[in-house]
Biopython code that builds the backbone (N, CA, C, O; Angstrom):
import numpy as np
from Bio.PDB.StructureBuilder import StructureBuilder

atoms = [
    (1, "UNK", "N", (5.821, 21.012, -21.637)),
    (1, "UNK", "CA", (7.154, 21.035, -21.101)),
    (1, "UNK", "C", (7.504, 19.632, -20.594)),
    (1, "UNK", "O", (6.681, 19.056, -19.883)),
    (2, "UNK", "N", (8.555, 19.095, -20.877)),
    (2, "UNK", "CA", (9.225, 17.928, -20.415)),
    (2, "UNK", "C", (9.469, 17.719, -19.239)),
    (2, "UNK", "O", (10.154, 18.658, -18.834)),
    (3, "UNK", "N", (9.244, 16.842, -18.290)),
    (3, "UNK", "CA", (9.603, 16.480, -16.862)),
    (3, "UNK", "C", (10.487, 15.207, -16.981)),
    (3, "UNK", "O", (10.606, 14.413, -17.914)),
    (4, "UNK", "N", (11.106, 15.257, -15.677)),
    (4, "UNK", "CA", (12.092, 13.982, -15.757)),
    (4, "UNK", "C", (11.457, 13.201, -14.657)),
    (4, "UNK", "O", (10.968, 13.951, -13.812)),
    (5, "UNK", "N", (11.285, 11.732, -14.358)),
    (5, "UNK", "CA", (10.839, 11.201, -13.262)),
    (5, "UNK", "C", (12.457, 10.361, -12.591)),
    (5, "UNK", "O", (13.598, 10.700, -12.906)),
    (6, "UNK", "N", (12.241, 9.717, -12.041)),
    (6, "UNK", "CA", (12.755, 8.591, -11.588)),
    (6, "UNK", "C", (12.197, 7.011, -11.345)),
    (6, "UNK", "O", (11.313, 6.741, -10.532)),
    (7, "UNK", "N", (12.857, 6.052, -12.174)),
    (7, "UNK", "CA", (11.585, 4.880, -11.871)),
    (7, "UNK", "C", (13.137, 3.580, -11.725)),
    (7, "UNK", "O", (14.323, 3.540, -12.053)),
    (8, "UNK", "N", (12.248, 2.821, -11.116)),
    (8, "UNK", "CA", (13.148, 1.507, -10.442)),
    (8, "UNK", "C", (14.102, 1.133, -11.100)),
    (8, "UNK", "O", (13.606, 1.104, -12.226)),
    (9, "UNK", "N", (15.256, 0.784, -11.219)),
    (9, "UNK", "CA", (16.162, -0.017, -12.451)),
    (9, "UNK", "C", (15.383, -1.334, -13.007)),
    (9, "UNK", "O", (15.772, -1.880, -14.039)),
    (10, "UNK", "N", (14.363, -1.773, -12.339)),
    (10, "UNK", "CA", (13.825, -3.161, -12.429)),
    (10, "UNK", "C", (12.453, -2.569, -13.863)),
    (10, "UNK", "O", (12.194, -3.088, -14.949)),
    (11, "UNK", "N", (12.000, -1.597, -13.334)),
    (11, "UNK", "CA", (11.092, -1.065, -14.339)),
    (11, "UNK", "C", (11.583, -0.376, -15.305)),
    (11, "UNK", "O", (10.743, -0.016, -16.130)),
    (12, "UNK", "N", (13.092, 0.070, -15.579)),
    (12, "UNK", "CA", (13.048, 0.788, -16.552)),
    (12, "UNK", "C", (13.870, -0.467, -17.774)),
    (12, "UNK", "O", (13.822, -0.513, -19.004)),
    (13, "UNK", "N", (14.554, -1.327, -16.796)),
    (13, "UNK", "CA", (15.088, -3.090, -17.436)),
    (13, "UNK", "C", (13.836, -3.281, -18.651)),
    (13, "UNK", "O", (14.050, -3.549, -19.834)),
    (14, "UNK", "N", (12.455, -3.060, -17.996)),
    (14, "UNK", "CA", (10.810, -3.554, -18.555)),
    (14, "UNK", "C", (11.067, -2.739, -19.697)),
    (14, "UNK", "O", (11.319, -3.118, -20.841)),
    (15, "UNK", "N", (10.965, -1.467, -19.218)),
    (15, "UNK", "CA", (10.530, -0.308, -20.363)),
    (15, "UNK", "C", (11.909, -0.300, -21.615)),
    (15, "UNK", "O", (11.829, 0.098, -22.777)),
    (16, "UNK", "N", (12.605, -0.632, -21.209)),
    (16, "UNK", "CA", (13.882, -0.491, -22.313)),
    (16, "UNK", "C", (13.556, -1.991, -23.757)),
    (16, "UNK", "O", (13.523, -1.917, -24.985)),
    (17, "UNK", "N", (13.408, -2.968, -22.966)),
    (17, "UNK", "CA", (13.206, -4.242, -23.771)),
    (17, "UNK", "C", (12.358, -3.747, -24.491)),
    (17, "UNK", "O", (12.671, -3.465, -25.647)),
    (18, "UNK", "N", (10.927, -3.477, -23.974)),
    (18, "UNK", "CA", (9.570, -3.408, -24.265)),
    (18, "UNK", "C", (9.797, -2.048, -25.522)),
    (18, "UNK", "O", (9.040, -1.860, -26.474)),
    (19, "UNK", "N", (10.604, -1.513, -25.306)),
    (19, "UNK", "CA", (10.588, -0.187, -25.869)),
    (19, "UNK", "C", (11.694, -0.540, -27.631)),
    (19, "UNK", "O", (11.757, 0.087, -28.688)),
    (20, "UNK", "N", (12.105, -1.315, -27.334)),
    (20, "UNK", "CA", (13.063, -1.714, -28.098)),
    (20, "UNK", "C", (12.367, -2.890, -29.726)),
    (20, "UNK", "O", (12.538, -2.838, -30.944)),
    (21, "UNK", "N", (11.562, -3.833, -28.750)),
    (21, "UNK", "CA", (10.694, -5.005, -29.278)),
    (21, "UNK", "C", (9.293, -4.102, -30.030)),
    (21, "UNK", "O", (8.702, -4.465, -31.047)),
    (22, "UNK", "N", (9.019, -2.990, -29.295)),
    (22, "UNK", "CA", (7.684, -2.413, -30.086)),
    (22, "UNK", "C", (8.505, -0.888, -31.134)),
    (22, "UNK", "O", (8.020, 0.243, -31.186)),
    (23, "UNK", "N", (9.308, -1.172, -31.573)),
    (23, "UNK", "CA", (10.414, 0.393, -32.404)),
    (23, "UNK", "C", (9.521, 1.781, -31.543)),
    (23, "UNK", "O", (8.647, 2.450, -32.094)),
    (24, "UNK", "N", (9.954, 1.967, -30.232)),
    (24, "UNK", "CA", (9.067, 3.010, -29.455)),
    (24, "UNK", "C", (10.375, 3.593, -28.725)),
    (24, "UNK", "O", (11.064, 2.641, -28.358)),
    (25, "UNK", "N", (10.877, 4.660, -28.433)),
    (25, "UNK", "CA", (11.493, 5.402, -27.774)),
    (25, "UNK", "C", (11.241, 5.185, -26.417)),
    (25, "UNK", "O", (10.162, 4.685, -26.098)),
    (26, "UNK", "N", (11.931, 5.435, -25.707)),
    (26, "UNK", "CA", (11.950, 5.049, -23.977)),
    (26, "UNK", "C", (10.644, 5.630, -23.655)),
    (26, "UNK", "O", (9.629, 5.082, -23.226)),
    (27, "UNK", "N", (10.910, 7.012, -23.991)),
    (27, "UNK", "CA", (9.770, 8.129, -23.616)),
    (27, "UNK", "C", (8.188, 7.836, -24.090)),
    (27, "UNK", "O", (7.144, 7.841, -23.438)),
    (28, "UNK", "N", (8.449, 7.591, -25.445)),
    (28, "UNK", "CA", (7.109, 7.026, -26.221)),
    (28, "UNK", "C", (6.911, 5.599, -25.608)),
    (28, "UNK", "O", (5.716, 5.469, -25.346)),
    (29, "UNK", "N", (7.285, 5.015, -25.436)),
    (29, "UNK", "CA", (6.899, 3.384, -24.684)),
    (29, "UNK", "C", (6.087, 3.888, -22.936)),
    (29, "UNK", "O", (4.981, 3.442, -22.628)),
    (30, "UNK", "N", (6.512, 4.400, -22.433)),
    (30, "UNK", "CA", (6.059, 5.507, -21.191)),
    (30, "UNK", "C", (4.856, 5.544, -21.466)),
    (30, "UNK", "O", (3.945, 4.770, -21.173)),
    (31, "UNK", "N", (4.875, 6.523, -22.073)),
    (31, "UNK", "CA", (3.786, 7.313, -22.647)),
    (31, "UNK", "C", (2.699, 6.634, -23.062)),
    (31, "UNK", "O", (1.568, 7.007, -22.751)),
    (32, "UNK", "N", (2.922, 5.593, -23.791)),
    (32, "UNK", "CA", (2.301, 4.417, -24.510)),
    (32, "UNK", "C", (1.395, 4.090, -22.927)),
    (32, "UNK", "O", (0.360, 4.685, -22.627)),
    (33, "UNK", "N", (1.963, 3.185, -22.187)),
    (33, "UNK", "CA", (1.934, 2.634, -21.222)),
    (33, "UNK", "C", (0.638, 3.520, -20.474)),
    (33, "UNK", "O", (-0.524, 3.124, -20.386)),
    (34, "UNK", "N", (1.111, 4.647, -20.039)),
    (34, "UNK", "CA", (0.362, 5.238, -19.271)),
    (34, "UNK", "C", (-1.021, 5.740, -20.008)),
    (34, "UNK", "O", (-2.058, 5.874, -19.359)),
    (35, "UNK", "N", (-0.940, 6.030, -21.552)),
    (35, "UNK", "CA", (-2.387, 5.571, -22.028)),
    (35, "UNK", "C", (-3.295, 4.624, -21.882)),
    (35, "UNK", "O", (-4.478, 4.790, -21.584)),
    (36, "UNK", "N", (-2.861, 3.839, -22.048)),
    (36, "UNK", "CA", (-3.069, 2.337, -21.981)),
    (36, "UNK", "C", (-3.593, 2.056, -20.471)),
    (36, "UNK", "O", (-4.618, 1.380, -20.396)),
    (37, "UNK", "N", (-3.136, 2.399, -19.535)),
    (37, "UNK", "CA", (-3.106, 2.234, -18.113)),
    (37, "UNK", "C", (-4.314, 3.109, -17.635)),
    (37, "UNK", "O", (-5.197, 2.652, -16.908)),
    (38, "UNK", "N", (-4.294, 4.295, -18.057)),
    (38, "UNK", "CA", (-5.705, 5.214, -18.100)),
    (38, "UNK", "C", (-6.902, 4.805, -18.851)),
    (38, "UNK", "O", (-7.967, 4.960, -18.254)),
    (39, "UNK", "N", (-6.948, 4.287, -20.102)),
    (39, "UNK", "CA", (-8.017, 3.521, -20.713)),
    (39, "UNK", "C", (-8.828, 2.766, -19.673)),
    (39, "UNK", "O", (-9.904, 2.987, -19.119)),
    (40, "UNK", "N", (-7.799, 1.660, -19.598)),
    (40, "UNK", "CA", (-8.127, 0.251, -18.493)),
    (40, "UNK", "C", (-8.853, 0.676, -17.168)),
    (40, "UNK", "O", (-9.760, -0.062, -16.783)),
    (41, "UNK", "N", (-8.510, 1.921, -16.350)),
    (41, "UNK", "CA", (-9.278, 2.231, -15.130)),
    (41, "UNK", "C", (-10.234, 3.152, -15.706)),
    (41, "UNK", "O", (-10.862, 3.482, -14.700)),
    (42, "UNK", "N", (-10.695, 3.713, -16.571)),
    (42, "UNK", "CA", (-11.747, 4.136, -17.345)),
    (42, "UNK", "C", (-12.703, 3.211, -17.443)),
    (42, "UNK", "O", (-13.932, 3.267, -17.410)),
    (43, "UNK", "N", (-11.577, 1.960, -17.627)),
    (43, "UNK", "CA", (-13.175, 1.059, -18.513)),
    (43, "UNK", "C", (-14.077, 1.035, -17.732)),
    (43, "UNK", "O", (-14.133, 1.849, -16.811)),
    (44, "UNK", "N", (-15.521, -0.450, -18.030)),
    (44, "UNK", "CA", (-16.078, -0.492, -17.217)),
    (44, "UNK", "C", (-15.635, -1.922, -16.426)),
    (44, "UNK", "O", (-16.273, -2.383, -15.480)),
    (45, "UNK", "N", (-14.553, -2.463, -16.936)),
    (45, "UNK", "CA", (-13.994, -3.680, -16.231)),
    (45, "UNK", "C", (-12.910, -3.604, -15.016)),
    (45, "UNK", "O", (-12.363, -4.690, -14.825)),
    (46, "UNK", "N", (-12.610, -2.865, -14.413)),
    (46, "UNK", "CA", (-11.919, -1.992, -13.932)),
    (46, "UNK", "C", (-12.295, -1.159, -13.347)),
    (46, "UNK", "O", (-12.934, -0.359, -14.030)),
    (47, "UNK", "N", (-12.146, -0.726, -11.484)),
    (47, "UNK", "CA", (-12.286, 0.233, -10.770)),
    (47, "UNK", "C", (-11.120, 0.164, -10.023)),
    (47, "UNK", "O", (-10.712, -0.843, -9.443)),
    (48, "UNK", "N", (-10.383, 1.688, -10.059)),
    (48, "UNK", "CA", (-9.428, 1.501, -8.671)),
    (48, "UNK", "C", (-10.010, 1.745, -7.639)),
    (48, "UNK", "O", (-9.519, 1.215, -6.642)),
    (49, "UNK", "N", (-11.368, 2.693, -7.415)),
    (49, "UNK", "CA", (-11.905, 2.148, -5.929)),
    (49, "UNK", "C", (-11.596, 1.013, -5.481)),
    (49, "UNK", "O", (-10.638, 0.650, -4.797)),
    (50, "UNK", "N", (-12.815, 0.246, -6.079)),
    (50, "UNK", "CA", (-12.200, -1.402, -5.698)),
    (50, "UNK", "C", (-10.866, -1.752, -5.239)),
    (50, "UNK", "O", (-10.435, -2.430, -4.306)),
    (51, "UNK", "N", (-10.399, -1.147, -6.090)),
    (51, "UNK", "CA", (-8.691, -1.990, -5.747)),
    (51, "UNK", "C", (-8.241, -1.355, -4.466)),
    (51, "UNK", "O", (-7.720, -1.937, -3.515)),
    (52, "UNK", "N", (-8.463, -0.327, -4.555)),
    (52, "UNK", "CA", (-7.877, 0.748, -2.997)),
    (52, "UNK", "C", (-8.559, -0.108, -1.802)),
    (52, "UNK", "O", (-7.884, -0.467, -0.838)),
    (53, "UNK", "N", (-10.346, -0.503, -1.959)),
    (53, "UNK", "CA", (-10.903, -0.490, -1.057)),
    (53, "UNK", "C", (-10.708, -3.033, -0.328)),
    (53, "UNK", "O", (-10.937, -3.757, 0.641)),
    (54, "UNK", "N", (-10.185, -3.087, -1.706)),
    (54, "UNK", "CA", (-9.513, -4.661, -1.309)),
    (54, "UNK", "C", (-8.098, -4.494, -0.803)),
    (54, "UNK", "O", (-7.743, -5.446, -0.108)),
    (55, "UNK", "N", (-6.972, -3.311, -1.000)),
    (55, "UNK", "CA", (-6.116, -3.040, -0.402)),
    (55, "UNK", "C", (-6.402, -2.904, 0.977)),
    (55, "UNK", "O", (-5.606, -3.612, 1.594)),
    (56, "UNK", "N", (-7.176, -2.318, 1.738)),
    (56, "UNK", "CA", (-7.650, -1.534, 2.613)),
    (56, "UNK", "C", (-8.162, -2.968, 3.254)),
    (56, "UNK", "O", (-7.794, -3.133, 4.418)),
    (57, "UNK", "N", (-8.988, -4.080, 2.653)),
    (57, "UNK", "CA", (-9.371, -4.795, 3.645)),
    (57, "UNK", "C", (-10.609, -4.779, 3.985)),
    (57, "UNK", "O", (-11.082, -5.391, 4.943)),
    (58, "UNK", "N", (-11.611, -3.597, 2.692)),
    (58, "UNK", "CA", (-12.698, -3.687, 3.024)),
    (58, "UNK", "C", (-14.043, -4.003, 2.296)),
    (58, "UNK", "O", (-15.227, -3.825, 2.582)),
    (59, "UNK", "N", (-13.176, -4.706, 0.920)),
    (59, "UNK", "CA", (-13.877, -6.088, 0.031)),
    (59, "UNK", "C", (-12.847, -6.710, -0.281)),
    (59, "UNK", "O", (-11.718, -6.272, -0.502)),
    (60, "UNK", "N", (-13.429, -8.273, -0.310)),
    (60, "UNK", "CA", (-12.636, -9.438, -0.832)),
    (60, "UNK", "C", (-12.159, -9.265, -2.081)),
    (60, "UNK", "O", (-12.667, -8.616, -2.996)),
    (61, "UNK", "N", (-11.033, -9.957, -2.068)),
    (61, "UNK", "CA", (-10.543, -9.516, -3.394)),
    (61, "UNK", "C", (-10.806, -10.798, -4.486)),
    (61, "UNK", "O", (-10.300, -10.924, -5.601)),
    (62, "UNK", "N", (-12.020, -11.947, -3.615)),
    (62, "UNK", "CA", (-12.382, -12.450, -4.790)),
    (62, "UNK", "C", (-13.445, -11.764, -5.225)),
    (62, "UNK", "O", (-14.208, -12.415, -5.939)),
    (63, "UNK", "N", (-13.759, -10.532, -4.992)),
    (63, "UNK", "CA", (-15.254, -9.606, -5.141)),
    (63, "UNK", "C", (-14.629, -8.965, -6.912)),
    (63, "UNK", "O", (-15.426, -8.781, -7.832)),
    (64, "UNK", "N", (-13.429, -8.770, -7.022)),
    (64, "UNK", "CA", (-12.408, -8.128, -8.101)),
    (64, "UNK", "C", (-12.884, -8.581, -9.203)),
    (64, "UNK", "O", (-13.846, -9.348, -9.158)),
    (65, "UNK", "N", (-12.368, -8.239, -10.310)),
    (65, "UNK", "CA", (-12.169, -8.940, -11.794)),
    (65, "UNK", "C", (-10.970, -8.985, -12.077)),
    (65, "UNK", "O", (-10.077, -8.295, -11.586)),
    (66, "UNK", "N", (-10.893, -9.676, -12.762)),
    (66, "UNK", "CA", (-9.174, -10.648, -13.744)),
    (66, "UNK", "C", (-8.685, -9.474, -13.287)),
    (66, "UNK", "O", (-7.969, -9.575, -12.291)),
    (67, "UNK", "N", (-8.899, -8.164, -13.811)),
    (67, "UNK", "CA", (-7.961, -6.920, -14.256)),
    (67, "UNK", "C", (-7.682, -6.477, -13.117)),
    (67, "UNK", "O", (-6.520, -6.310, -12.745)),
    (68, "UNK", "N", (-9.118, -6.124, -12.121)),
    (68, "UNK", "CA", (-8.496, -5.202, -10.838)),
    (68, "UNK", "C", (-7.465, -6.174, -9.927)),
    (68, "UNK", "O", (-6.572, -5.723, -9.209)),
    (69, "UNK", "N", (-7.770, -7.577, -10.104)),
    (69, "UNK", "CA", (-6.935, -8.557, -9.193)),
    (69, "UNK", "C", (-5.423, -8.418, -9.952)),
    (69, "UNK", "O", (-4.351, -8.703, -9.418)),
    (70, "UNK", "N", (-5.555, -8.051, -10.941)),
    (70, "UNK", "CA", (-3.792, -8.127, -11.455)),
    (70, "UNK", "C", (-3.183, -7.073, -10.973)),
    (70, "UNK", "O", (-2.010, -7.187, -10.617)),
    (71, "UNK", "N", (-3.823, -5.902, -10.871)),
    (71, "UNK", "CA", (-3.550, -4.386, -10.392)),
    (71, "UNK", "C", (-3.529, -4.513, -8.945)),
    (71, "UNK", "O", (-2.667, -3.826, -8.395)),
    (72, "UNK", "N", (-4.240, -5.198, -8.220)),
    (72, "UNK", "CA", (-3.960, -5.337, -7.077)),
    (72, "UNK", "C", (-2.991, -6.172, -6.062)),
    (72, "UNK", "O", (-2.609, -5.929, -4.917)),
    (73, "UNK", "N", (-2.709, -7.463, -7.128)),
    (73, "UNK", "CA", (-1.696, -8.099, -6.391)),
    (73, "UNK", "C", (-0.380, -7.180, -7.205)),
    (73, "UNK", "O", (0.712, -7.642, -6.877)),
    (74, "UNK", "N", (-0.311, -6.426, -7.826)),
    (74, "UNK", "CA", (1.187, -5.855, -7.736)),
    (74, "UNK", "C", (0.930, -4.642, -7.066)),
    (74, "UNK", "O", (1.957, -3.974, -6.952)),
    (75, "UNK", "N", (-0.365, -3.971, -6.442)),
    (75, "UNK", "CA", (0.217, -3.094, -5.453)),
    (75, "UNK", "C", (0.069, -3.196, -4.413)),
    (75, "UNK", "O", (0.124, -2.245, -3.633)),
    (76, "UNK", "N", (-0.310, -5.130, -3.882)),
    (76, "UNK", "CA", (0.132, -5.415, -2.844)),
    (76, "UNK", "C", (1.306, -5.717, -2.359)),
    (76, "UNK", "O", (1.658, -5.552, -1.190)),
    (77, "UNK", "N", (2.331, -6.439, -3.769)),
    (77, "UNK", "CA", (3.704, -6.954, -3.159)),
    (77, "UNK", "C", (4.370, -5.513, -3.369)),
    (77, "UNK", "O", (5.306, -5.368, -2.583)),
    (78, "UNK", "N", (4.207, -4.632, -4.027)),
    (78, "UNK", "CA", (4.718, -3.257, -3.348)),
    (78, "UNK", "C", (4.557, -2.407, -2.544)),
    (78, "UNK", "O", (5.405, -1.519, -2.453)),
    (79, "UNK", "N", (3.198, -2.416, -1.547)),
    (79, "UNK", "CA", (3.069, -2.355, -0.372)),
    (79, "UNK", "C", (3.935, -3.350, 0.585)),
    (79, "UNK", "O", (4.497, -2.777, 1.518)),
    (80, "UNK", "N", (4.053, -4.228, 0.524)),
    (80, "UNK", "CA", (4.314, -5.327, 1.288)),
    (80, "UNK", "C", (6.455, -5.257, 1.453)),
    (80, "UNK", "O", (7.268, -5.826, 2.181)),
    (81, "UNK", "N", (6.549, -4.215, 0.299)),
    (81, "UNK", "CA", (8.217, -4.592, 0.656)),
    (81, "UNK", "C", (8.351, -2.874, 0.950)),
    (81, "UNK", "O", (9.386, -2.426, 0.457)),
    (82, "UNK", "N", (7.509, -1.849, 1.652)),
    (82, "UNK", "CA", (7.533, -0.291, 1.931)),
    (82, "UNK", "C", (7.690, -0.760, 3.643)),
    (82, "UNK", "O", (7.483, -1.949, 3.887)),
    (83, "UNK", "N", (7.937, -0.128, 4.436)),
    (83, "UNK", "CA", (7.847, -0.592, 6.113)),
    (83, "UNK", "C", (6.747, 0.810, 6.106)),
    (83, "UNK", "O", (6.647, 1.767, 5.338)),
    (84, "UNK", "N", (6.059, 0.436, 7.259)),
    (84, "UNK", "CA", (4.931, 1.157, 7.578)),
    (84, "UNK", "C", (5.631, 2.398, 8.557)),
    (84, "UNK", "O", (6.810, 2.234, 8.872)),
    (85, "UNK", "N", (4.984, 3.520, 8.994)),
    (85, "UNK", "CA", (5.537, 4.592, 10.426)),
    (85, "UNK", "C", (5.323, 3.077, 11.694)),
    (85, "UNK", "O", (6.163, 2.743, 12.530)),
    (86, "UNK", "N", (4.425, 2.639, 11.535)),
    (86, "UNK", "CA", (4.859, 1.394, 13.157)),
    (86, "UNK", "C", (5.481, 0.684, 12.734)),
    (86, "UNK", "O", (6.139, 0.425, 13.742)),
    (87, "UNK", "N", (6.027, -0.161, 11.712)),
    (87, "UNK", "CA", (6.955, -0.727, 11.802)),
    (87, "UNK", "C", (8.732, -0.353, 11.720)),
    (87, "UNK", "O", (9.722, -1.032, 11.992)),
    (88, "UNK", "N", (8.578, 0.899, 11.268)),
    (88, "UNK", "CA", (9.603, 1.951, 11.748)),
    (88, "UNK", "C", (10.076, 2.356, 13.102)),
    (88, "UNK", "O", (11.216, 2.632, 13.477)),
    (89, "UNK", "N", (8.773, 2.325, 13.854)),
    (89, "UNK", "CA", (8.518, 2.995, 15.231)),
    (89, "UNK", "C", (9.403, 1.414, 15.849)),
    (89, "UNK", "O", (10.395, 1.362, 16.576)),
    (90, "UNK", "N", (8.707, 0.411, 15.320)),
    (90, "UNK", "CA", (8.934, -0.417, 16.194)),
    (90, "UNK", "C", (10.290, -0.652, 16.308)),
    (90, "UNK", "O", (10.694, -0.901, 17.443)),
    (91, "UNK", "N", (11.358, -0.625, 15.098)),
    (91, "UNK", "CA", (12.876, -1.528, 14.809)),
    (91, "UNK", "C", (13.484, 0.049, 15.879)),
    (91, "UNK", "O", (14.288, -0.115, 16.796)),
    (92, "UNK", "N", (13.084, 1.041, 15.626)),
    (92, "UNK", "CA", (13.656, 2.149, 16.429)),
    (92, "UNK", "C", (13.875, 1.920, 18.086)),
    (92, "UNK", "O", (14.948, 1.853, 18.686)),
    (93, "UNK", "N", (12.652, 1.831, 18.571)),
    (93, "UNK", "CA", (12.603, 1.133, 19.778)),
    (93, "UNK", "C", (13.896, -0.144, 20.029)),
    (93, "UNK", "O", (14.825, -0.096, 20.835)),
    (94, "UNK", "N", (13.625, -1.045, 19.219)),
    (94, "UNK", "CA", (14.226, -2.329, 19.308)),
    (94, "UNK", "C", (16.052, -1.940, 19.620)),
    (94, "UNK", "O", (16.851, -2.430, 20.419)),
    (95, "UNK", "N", (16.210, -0.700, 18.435)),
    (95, "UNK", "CA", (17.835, -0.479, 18.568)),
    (95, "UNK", "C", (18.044, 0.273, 19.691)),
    (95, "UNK", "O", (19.056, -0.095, 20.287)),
    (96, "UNK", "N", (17.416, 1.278, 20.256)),
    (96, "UNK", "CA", (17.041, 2.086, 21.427)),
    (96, "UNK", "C", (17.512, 1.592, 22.627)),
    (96, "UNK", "O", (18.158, 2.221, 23.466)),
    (97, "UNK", "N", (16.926, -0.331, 22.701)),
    (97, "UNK", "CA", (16.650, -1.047, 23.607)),
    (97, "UNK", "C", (18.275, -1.953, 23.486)),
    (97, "UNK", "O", (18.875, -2.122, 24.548)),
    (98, "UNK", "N", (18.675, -2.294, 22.660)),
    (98, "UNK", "CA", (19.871, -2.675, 22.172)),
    (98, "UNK", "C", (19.332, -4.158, 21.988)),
    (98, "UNK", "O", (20.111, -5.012, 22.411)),
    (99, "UNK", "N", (18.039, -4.667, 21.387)),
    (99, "UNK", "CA", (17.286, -5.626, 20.990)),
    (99, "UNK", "C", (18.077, -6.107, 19.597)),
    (99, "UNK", "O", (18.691, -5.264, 18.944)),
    (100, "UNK", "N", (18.024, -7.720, 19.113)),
    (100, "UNK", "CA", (18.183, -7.781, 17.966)),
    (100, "UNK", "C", (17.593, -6.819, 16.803)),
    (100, "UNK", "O", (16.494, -6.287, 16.965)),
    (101, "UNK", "N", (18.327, -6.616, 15.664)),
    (101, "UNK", "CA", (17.757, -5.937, 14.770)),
    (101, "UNK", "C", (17.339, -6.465, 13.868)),
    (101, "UNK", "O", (16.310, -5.985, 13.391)),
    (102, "UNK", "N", (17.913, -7.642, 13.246)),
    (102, "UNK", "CA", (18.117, -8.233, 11.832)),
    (102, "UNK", "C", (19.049, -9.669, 11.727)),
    (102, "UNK", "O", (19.657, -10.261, 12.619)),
    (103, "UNK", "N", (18.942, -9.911, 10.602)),
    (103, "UNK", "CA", (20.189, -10.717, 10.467)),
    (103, "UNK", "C", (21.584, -10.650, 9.466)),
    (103, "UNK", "O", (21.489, -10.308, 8.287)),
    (104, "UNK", "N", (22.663, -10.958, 9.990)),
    (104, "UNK", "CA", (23.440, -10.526, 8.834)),
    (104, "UNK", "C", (23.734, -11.281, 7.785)),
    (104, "UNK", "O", (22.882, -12.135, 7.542)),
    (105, "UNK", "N", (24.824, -11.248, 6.953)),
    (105, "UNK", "CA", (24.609, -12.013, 5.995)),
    (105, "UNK", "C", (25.230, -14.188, 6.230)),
    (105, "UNK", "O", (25.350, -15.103, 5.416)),
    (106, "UNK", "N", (25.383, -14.113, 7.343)),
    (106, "UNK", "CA", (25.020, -15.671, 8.048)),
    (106, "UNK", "C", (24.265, -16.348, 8.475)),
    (106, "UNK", "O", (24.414, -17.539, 8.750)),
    (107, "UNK", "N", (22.863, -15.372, 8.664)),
    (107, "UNK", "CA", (21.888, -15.636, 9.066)),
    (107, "UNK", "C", (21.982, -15.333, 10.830)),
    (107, "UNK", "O", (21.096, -15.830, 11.526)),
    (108, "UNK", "N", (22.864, -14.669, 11.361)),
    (108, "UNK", "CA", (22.948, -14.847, 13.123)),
    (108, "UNK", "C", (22.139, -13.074, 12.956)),
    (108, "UNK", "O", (21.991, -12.221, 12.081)),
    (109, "UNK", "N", (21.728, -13.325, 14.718)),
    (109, "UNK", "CA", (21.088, -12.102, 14.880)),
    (109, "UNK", "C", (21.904, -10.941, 15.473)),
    (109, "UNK", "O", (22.481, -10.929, 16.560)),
    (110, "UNK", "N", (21.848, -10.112, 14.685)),
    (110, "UNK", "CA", (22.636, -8.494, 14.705)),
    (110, "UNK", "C", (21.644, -7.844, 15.856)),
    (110, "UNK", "O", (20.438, -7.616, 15.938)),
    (111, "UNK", "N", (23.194, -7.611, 16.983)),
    (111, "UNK", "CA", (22.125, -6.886, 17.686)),
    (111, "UNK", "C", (22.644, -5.203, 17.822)),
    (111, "UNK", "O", (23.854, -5.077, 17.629)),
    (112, "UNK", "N", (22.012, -4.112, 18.077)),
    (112, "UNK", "CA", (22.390, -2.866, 17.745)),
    (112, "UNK", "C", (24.011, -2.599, 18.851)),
    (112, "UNK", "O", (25.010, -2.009, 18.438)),
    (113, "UNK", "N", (23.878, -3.154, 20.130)),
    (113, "UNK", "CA", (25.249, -2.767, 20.953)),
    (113, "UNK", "C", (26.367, -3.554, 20.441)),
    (113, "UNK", "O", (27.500, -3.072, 20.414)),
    (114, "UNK", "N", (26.127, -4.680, 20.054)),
    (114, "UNK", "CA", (26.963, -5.492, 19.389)),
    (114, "UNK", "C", (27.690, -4.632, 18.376)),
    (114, "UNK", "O", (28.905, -4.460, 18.470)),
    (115, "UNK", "N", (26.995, -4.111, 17.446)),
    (115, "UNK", "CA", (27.190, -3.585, 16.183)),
    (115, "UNK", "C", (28.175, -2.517, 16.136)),
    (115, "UNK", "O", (28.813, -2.225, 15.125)),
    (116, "UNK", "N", (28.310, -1.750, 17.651)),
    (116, "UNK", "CA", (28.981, -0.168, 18.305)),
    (116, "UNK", "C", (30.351, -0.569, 18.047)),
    (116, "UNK", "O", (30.714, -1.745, 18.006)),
    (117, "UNK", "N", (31.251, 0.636, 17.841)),
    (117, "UNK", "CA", (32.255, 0.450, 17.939)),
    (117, "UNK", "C", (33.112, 1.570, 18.835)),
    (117, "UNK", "O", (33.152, 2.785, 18.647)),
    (118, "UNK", "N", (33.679, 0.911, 19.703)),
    (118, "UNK", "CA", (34.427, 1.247, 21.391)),
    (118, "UNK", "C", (34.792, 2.618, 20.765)),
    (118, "UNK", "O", (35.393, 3.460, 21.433)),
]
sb = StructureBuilder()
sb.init_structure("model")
sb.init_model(0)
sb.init_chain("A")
sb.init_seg("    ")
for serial, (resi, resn, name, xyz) in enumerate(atoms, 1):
    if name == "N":
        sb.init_residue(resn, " ", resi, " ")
    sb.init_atom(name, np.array(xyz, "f"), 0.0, 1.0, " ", f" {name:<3s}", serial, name[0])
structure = sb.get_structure()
């Protein structure tokens, strides 16, 4: 049975080209992909332990190979742009407090009472 996902406009930009350049259907280029992607953590060059456990902070990630280091620096800069529950906790507080929040698009600091409207 067919499922539908949802994936980034930035990744499906990938999958459309890619899908286009190899004569592969959106779906079949997917599909492709995620074979391909299962092979590779099968191999023996390749562990996502590893990668989870250099995410985590608890081997170096010059300990890696070529492959797990490629897998890992892209699911570090996509960790890295998710906000954590404390760094949630924290901007909550901050507006709570009527603390700067951010900046707007001038670069000055937005602060949450500022922002109210009478």
């Amino acid at each position: 049975m067919a499922q539908s996902i949802k994936l980034a406009d930035d990744i499906m930009k990938i999958v459309r080209r890619e899908s286009e350049l190899q004569s592969r259907s959106i779906a079949g280029q997917i599909a492709h992909w995620v074979r391909i992607g299962r092979a590779i953590e099968k191999s023996g060059n390749f562990d996502h332990a590893r990668i989870t456990a250099a995410l985590a902070g608890d081997i170096e990630t010059t300990d890696l190979t070529d492959e797990e280091k490629d897998v890992w620096l892209d699911s570090f800069v996509e960790n890295m742009t998710q906000p954590g529950s404390e760094e949630d906790a924290f901007f909550v507080r901050r507006r709570r407090l009527g603390l700067g929040v951010g900046l707007d698009a001038a670069g000055n600091l937005v602060r949450e009472k500022a922002t109210r409207k009478a």
